[in-house]
Structures are given as structure tokens and as C-alpha cells.
C-alpha positions in Angstrom: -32.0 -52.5 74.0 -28.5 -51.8 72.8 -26.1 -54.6 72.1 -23.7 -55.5 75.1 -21.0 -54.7 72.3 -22.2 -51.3 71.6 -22.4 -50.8 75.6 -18.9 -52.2 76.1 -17.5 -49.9 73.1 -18.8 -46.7 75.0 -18.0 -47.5 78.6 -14.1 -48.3 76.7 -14.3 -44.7 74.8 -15.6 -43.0 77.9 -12.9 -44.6 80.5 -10.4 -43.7 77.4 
């Protein structure tokens, strides 16, 4: 699994 970071850091760019 992916850290939640990494997860947070995508769901940010892709809302962005």
C-alpha cells in the first residue's frame, strides 16, 4: 500500500 501522504498528495493535485 501507498502512504496516506502519497494518497493525500494526489487526491490535492487532482482536486487542483
Amino acid at each position: 500500500m501507498r502512504d496516506s501522504r502519497e494518497c493525500i498528495h494526489e487526491t490535492i493535485t487532482f482536486m487542483t
